[in-house]
VOGU-3710 file (C-alpha; in Angstrom, 3 decimals, decimal comma):
1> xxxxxxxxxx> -7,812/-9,687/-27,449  -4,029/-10,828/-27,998  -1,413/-12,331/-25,260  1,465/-9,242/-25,533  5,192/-10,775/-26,184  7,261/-9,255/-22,945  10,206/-11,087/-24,961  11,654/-11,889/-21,277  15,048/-14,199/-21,548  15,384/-17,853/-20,650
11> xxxxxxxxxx> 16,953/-19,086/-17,904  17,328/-18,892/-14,619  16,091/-15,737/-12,884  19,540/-14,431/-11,656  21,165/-14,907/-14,900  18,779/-13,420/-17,393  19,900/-9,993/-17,712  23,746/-10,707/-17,408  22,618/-13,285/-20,481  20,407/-10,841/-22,226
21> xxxxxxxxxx> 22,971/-8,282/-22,379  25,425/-10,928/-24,038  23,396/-12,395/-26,754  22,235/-8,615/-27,935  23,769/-6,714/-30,756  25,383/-3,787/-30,731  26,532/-0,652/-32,050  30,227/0,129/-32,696  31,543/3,437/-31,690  32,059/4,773/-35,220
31> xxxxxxxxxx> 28,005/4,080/-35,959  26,712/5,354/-33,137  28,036/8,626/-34,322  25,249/8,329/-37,091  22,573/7,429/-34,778  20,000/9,779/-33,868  18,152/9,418/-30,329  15,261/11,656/-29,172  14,633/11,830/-25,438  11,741/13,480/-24,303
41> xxxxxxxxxx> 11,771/14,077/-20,781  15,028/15,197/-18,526  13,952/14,325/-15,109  15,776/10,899/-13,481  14,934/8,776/-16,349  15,349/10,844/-18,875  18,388/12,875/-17,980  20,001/9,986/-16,738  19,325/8,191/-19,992  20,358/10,942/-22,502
51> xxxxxxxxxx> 23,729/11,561/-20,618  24,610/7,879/-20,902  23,654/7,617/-24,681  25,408/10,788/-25,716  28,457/9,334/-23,478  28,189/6,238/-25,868  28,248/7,999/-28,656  24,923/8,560/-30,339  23,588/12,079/-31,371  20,882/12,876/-28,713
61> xxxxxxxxxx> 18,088/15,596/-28,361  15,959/16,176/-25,290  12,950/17,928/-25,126  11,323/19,111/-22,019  8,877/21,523/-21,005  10,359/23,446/-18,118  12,694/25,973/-18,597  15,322/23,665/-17,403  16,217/20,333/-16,671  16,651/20,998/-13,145
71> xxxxxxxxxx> 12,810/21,723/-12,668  11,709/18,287/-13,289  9,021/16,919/-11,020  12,134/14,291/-9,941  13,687/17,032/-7,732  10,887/17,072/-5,656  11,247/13,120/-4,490  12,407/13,419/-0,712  13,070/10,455/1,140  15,739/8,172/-0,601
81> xxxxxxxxxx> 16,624/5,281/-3,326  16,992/2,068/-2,127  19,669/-0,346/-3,127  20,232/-3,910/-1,613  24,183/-2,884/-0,705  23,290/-4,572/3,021  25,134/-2,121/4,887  23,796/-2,458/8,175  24,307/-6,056/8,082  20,598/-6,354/8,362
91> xxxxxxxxxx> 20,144/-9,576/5,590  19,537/-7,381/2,886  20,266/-9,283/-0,854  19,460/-8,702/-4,352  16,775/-11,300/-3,443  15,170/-9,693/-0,731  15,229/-6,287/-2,637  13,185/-8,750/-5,510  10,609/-9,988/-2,996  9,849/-6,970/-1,531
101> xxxxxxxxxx> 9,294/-5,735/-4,384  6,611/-8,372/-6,292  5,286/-8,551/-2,555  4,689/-4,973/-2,177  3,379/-4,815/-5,805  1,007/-7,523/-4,603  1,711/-9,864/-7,177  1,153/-7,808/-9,872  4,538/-7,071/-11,645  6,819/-8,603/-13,977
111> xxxxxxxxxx> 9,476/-11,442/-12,073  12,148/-10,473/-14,695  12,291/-6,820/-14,845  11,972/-6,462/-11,142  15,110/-9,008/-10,115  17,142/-7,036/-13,089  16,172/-3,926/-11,152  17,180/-5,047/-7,576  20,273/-6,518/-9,359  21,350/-3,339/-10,697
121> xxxxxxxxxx> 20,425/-0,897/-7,926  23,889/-1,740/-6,265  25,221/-0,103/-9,331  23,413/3,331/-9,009  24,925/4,469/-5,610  28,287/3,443/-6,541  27,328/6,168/-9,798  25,806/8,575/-8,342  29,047/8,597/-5,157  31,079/8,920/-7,981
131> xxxxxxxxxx> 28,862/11,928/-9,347  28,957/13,221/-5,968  25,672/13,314/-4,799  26,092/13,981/-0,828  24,521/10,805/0,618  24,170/10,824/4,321  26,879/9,316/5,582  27,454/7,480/9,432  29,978/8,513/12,067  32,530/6,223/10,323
141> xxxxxxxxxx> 32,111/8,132/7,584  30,105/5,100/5,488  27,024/6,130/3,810  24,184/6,220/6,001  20,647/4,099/5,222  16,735/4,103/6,589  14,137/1,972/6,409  11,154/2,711/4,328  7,557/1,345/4,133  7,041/-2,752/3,418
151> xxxxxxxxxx> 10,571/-3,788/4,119  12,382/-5,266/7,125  15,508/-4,208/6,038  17,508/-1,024/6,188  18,133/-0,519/2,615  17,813/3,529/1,500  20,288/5,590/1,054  19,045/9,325/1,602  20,721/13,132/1,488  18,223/14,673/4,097
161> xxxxxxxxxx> 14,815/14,955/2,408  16,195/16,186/-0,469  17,293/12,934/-2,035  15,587/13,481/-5,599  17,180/17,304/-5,479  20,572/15,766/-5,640  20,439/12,828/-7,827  18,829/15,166/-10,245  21,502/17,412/-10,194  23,726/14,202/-10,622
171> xxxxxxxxxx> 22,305/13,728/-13,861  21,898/17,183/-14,946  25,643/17,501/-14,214  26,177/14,746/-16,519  23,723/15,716/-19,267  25,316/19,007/-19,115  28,942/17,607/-20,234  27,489/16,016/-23,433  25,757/19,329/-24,267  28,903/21,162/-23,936
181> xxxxxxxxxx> 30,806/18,627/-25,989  28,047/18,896/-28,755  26,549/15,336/-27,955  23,302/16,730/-26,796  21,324/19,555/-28,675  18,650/20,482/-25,622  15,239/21,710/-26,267  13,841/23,213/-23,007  10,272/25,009/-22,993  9,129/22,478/-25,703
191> xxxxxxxxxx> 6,322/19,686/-25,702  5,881/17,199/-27,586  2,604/16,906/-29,378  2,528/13,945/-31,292  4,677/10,733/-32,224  5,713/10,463/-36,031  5,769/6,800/-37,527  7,181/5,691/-40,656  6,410/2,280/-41,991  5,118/1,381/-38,781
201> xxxxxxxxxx> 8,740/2,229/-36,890  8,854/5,576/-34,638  11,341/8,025/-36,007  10,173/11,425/-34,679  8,515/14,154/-33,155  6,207/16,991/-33,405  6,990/19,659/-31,018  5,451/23,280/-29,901  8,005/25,570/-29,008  6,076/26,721/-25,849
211> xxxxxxxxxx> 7,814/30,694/-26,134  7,436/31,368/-30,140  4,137/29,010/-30,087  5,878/27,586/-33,033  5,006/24,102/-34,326  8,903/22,019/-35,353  9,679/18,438/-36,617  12,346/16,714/-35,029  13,682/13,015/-36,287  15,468/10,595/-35,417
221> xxxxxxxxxx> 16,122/6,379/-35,284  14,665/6,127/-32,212  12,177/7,914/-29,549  12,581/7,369/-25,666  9,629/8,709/-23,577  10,718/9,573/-20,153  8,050/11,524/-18,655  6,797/10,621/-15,592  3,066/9,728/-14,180  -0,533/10,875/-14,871
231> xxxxxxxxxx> -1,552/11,913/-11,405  -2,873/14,931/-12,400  -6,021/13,266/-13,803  -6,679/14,120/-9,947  -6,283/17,616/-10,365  -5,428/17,602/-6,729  -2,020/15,495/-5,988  1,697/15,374/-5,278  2,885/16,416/-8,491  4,282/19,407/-10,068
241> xxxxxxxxxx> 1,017/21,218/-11,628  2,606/20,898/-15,185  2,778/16,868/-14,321  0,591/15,779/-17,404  0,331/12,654/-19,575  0,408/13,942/-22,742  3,786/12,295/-24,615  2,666/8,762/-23,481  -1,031/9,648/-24,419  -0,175/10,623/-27,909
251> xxxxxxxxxx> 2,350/7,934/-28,195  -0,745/5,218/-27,092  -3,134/7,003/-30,199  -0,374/6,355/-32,548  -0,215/2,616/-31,028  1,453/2,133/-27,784  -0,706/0,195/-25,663  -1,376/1,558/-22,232  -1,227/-0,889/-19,503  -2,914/-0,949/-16,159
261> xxxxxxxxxx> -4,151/2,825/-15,642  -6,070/2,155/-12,586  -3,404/1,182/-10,980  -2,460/4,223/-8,819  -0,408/5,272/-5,789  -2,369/7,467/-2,484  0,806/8,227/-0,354  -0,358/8,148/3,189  2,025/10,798/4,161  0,774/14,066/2,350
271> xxxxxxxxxx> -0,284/17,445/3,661  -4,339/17,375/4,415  -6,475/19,525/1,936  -7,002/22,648/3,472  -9,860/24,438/1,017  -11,747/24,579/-2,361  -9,153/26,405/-3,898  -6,270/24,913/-3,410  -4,390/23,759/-6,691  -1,757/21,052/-5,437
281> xxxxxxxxxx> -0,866/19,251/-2,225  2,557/18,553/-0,470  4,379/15,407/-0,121  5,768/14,950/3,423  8,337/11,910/2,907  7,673/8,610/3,608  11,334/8,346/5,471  9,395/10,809/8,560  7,053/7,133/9,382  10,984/5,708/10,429
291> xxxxxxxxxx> 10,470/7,822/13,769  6,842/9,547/13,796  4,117/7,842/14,994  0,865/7,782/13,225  -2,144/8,322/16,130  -6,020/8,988/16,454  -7,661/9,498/19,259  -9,262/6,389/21,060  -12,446/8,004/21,743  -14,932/10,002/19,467
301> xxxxxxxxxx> -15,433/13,002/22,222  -12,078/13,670/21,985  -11,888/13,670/18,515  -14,093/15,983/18,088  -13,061/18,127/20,879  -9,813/18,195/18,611  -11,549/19,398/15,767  -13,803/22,015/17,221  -10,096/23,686/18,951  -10,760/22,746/22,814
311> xxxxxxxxxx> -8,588/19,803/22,552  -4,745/20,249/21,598  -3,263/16,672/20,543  -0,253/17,586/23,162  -3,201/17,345/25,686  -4,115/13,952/25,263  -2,951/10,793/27,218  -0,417/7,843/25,520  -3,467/5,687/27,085  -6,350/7,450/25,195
321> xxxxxxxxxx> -4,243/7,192/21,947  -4,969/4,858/19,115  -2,235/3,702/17,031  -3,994/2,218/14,723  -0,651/1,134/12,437  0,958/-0,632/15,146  -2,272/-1,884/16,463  -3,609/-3,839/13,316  0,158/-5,039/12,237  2,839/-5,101/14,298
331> xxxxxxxxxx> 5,240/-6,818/12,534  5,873/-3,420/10,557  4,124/-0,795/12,287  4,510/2,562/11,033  6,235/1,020/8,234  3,300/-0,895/6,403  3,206/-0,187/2,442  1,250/2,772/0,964  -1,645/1,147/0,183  -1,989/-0,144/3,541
341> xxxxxxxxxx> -0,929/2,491/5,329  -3,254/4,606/3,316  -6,095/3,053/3,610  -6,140/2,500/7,168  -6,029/6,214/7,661  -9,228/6,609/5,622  -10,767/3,690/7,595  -9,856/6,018/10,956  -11,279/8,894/9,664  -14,374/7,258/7,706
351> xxxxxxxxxx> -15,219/6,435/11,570  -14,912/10,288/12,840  -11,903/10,310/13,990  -10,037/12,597/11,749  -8,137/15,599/13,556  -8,462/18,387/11,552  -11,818/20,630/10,930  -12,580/18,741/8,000  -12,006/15,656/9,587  -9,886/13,988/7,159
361> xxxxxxxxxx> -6,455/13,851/8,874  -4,435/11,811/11,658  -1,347/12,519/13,618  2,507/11,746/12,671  4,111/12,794/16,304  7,545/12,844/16,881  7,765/13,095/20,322  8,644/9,723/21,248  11,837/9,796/18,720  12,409/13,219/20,189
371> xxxxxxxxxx> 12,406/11,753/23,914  14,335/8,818/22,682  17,110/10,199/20,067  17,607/13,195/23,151  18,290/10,211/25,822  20,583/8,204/23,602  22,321/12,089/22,455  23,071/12,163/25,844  24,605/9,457/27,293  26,959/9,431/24,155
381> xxxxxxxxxx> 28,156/12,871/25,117  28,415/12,076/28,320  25,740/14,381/30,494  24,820/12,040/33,183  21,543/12,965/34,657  20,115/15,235/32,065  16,518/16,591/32,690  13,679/16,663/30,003  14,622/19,951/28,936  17,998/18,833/27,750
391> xxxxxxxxxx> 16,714/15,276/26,439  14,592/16,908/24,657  16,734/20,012/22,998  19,310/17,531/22,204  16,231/15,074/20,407  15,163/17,502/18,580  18,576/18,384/17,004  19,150/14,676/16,085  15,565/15,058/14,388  16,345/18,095/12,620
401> xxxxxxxxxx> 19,825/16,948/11,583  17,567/14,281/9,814  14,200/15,621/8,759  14,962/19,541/9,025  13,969/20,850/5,657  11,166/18,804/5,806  9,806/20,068/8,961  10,342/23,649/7,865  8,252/23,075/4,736  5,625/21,511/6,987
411> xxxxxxxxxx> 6,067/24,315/9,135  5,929/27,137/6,267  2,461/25,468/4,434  0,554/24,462/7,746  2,114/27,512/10,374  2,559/25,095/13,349  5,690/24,115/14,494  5,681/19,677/14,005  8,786/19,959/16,955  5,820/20,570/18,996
421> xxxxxxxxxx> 2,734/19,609/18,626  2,318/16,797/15,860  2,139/16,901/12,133  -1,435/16,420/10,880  -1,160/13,914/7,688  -4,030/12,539/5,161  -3,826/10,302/1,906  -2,841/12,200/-1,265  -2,648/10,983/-5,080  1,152/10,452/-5,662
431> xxxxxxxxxx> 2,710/8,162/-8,243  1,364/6,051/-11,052  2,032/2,112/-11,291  0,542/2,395/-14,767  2,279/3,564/-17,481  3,037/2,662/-21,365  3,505/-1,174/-21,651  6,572/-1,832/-22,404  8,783/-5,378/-23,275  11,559/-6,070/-21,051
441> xxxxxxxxxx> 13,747/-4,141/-23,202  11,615/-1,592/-22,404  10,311/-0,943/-26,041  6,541/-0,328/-26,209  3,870/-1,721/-28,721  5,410/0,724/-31,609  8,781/-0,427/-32,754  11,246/2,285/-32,088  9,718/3,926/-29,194  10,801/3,525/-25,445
451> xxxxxxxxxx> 9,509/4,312/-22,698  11,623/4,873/-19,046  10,548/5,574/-15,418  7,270/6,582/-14,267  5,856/6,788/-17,435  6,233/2,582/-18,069  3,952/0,237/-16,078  7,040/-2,308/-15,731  8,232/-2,745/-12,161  5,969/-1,559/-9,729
461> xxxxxxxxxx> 3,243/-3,973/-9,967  -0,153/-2,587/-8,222  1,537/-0,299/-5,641  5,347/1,190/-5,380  7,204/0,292/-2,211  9,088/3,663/-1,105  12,291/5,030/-2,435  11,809/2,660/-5,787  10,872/5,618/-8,316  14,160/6,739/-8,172
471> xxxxxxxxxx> 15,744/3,507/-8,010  13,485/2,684/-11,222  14,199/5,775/-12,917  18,227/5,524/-12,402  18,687/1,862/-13,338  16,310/2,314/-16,994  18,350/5,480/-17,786  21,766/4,334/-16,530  21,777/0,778/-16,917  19,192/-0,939/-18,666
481> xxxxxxxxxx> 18,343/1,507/-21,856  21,636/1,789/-23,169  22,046/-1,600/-23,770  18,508/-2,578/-24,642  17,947/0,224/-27,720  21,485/-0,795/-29,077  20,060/-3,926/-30,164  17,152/-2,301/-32,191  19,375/0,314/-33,549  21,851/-1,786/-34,833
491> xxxxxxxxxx> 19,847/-3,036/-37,258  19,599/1,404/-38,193  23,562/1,694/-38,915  22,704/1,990/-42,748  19,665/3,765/-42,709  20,789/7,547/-42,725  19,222/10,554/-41,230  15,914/10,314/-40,608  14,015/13,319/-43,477  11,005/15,522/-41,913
501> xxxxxxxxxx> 10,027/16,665/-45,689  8,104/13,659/-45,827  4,351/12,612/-46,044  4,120/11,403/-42,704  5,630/14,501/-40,973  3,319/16,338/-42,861  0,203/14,456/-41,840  1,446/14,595/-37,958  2,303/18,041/-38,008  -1,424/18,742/-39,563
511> xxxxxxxxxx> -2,923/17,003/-37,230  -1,479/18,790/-34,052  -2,696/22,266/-35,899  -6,150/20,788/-36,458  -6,244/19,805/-32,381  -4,770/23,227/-31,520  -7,528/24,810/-33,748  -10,150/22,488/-32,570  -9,017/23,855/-28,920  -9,296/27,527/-29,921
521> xxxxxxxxxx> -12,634/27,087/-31,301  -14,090/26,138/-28,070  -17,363/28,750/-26,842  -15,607/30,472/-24,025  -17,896/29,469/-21,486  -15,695/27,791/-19,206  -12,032/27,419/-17,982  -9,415/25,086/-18,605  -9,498/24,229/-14,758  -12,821/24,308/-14,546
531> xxxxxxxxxx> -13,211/21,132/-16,391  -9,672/19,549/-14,545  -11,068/20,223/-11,579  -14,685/18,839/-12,486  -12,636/15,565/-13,534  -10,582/15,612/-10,754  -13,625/15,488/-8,549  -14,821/12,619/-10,275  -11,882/10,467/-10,239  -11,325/11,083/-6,006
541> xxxxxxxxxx> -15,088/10,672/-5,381  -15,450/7,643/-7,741  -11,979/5,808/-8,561  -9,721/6,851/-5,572  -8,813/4,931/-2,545  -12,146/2,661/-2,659  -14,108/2,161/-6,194  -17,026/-0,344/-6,891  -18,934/-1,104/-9,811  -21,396/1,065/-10,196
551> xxxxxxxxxx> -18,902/4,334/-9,117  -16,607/3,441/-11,997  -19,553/3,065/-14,450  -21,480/6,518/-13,065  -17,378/7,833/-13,668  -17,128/6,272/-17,285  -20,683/8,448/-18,122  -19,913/11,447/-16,601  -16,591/11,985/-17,679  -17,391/10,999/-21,526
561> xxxxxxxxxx> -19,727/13,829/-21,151  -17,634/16,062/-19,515  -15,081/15,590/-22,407  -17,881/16,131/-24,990  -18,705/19,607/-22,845  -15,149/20,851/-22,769  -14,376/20,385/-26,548  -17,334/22,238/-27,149  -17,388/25,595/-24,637  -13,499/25,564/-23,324
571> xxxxxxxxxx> -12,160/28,969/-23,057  -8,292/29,333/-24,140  -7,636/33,547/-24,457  -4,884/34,664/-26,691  -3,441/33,127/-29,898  -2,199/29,656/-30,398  0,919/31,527/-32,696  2,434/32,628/-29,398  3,091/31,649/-25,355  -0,508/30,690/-24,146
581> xxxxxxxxxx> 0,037/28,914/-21,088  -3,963/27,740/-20,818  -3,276/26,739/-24,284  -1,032/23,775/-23,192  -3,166/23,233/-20,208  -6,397/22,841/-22,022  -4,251/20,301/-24,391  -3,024/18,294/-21,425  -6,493/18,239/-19,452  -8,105/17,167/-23,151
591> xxxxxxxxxx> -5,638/14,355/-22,467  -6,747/13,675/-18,909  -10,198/13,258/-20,462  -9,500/10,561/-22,315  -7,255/8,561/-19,946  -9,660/9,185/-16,940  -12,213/7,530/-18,410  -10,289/4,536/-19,803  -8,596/4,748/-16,157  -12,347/3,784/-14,562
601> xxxxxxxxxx> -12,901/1,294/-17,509  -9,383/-0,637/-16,457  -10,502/-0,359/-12,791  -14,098/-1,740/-13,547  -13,130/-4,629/-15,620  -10,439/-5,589/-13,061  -12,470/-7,564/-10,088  -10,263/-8,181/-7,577  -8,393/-5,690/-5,027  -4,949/-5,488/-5,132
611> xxxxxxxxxx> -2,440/-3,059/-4,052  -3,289/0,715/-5,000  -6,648/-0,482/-6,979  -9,395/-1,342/-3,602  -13,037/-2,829/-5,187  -15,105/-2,468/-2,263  -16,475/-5,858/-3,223  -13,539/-7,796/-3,303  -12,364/-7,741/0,427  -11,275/-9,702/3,695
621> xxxxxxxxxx> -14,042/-9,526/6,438  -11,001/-7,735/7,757  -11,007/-5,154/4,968  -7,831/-5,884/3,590  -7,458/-6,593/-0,589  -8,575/-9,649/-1,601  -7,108/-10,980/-4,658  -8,009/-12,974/-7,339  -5,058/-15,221/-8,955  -6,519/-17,264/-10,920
631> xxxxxxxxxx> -8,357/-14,734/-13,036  -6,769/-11,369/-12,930  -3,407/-12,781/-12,872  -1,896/-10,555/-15,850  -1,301/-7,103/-16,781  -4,137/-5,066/-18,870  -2,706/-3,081/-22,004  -5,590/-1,172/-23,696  -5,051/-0,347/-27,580  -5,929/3,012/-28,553
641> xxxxxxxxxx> -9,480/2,446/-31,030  -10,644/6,334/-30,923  -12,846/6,571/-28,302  -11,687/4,892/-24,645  -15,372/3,015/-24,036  -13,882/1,507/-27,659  -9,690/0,786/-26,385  -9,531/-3,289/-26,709  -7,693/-5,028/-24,012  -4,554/-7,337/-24,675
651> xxxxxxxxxx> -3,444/-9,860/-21,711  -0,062/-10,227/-20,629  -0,184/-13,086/-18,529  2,361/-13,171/-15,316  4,225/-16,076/-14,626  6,072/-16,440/-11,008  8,742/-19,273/-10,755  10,720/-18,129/-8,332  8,164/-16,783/-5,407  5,329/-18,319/-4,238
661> xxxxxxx> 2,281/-15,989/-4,393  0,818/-15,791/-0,813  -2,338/-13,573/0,626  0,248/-10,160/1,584  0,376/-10,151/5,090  2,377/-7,597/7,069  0,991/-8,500/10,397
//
């Protein structure tokens, strides 16, 4: 086991990345036009950081596997990006932003990267304005800002619920003018299947041209991986269904070490499951807990009155309502973190007194933000006197002005109209906290290759406060990248293009046709989803909101078996020389085979509860996490040693000197 370098700057917290960025080297203009830079990945991250490279000057390619840019799983983020620009005059600071941060990530994140990222999300409105992404905006005509879960502060800056829509587009606006001026070649409907490595430095990729089936090689100085999370070990989750792992995966068997897996986001705010069949769920933004309330009912005859259909929630008295949020902390409310917000639902329904038939779902009502935005509507237009019919036409415009598309998706999956009668809610695998390790110039284990966004562990800690990912994703692409590779890649000024006629291209590219063959040579007993959905099983039942000892370990078995079963009888139908879309599925859920289990090894050998990752035996008597500081104090990075009961952990310790670290209250 080693201690891992995070090569973090001296000095005082506040000054370290302003310092940093003077001390590194850099690239002049007229060698950057000899540079080579592949991105793989063009959602926020990636996009973001292959328009601002190609803007400097390097020669960039980006590789994704959608048929465009604009499809990546970013445009589906809803509820906002926050940025400590203290507009409501609230006591917002780059300081707070910090804190609530490491405090949300219960202690379990990195001091440096996260101040450099509170620090520079003040730059990424003032970009993305300029971009012109249409923020909300006040009466004044001043962008607009909500609160989200874990803060105190008013802090995120949102364009309806379809904040990661427009940022995207930001981006992709901006990518697009480097393509046109010649700065960025583009590789859409392409995956990358493996990580090329000369004398120990990454400088390329093997890709599968996901139309022709063919198999390229693609070089260059230096690799950035920008490809979001891995919650589609799951099966079920928030994520697109082509959300896979597999460019970090391969990236950790050529070397990068993968750091904290278990640590993993349930949003509290998802569409319930609603049958066996069902192959992804639906986010319902985080921003609707500002105004909805999140209810039970007090007593178990009613809640299963509700559940058989002889109860409608409209039906039932404020009195004989729990609301359990506000109840257990009032200080926040509604607006608890994730975790905690998550977890209490399950506790609720655990009891019996989930809503739905399956009994695994609570309430989000509006009606009280209805009622109240409809009084306030009217005395500012004047209508003395109005009666409950007009309160409440006028509330519900205020609401829809805010939340519309999101209640008409609501509306659309579930049929019931959440103006109403309330929204029915339940717990839903959503983002990933773990992710590549990377330094804080956000270079992994492998020299050469970077890693931005989702698909890093850096910033997040052991849960994400809301609107962050896109905060995250913006600042490493935008602001933080550009300046960090320079300084590896000046030292790459006399080095030439990269050659793919060489052994270790040719030992890559042989082993991606031997895994590809290895796939097609399965029996043909069973599906590709078959197995992901066998796994995904597994990993709810066993490492999801709760996990013990001997779940993880039963998990760890079952899965290595599993993986053993699916290499042998898989069934992939057509050719691999041609599109086969269960051809890259099988090679992504092959993948999820590997990480799950090292997922439940990371959770198992981690014996506290912190954040996103709940032991059951490591809890308050009030069942909230109970940490353990003095020994679990650091972040696990596992190095790739073939199989993952063989992956060797590496420690790298955490060190706060600017907050103290205090049992996470937000009562």
């Amino acid at each position: 086991m080693g201690i891992l370098d995070s090569k973090v700057p001296k000095g005082p917290l506040a000054a370290k990345w302003t310092q940093h960025k003077n001390d590194i080297n850099l690239v002049n203009p007229a060698n950057k036009r000899n540079i080579d830079i592949i991105v793989v990945g063009t959602g926020l991250a990636g996009g973001s950081a292959a328009a601002t490279l190609a803007e400097l000057g390097y020669n960039v390619k980006t590789f994704c596997y959608q048929d465009s840019p604009r499809r990546a799983h970013s445009i589906a983020a809803q509820g906002g990006i926050n940025a400590a620009k203290n507009y409501q005059g609230d006591g917002d600071s780059a300081y707070r932003l910090f804190y609530d941060t490491i405090k949300g990530g219960d202690y379990r994140s990195r001091e440096a990267n996260v101040y450099r990222l509170a620090e520079e999300s003040t730059n990424i409105i003032d970009q993305c304005v300029a971009q012109g992404v249409p923020f909300a905006r006040e009466y004044g005509g001043l962008l607009d800002n909500r609160s989200f879960g874990g803060v105190l502060v008013s802090r995120t800056f949102y364009a309806k619920g379809q904040t990661g829509q427009q940022l995207l587009l930001g981006a992709y606006s901006a990518m697009n003018r480097q393509i046109n001026r010649g700065k960025i070649q583009s590789f859409n409907r392409h995956e990358m299947m493996d990580m090329v490595l000369v004398d120990g430095k990454a400088r390329g990729i093997i890709a599968r041209d996901l139309v022709t089936g063919k198999i390229e090689r693609h070089s260059a100085h230096a690799v950035v991986l920008a490809t979001g999370g891995y919650g589609n070990v799951f099966f079920l989750s928030t994520n697109a269904m082509g959300s896979n792992v597999m460019a970090a995966w391969r990236a950790h068997r050529r070397g990068a070490f993968f750091a904290n897996p278990c640590f993993t986001q349930i949003h509290p705010t998802c569409i319930p499951v609603s049958g066996h069949d069902q192959s992804k769920l639906t986010l319902m933004s985080e921003s609707l807990r500002n105004d909805g309330r999140i209810w039970v009912p007090k007593r178990m005859d009613d809640a299963i009155a509700i559940r058989e259909g002889k109860l409608k929630p409209i039906q039932l008295k404020e009195e004989d309502r729990d609301y359990y949020l506000e109840r257990r902390y009032p200080a926040f409310g509604n607006l608890v973190p994730r975790d905690v917000a998550s977890r209490a639902a399950k506790e609720r329904c655990d009891a019996g007194f989930g809503v739905n038939k399956t009994g695994e779902a609570v309430y989000l009502d509006f009606a009280a933000a209805i009622q109240r935005y409809g009084t306030e509507e009217a005395l500012t237009q004047g209508i003395k006197n109005a009666d409950d019919k007009e309160i409440t036409r006028l509330g519900k415009a205020v609401i829809e002005a805010k939340y519309g598309n999101l209640f008409q998706m609501y509306e659309k999956i579930v049929d019931e109209n959440p103006y109403e009668t309330p929204m029915m809610i339940y717990p839903a695998v959503h983002y990933t906290m773990g992710g590549l390790w990377v330094d804080y110039n956000l270079q992994t284990t492998i020299e050469g290759c970077y890693c931005a966004g989702e698909a890093n562990f850096s910033d997040h800690g052991a849960n994400r406060l809301g609107a962050s990912a896109l905060m995250q994703g913006l600042a490493d692409g935008y602001f933080v990248l550009p300046y960090t590779i320079g300084d590896y890649l000046s030292k790459d000024i006399r080095t030439g293009a990269i050659p793919t006629d060489s052994p270790e291209f040719d030992d890559a590219e042989k082993s991606v046709q031997d895994r590809l063959d290895k796939l097609m040579a399965g029996s043909g007993q069973n599906s590709v989803d078959f197995y992901h959905k066998k796994l995904g099983k597994i990993m709810w039942d066993k490492c999801g909101m709760a996990r013990n000892a001997k779940d993880l370990q039963d998990a760890i078995d079952e899965i290595s078996a599993l993986r053993t079963d699916f290499w042998a009888n898989v069934k992939i139908p057509g050719k691999a020389d041609g599109m086969n879309q269960e051809l890259e599925k099988a090679g992504r859920v092959a993948d999820f085979l590997e990480l799950g289990e090292l997922f439940a090894k990371d959770a198992l050998t981690r014996n506290e509860s912190c954040g996103g990752h709940f032991r059951e035996e490591y809890q308050t008597p009030e069942g909230e996490a109970l940490r353990d500081d003095e020994n679990f104090k650091f972040v696990s990075a596992w190095e790739y040693k073939g199989e993952p009961k063989d992956a060797v952990l590496h420690k790298e310790e955490l060190k706060y000197e600017n907050i103290e670290l205090k049992t996470r209250s937000y009562k």
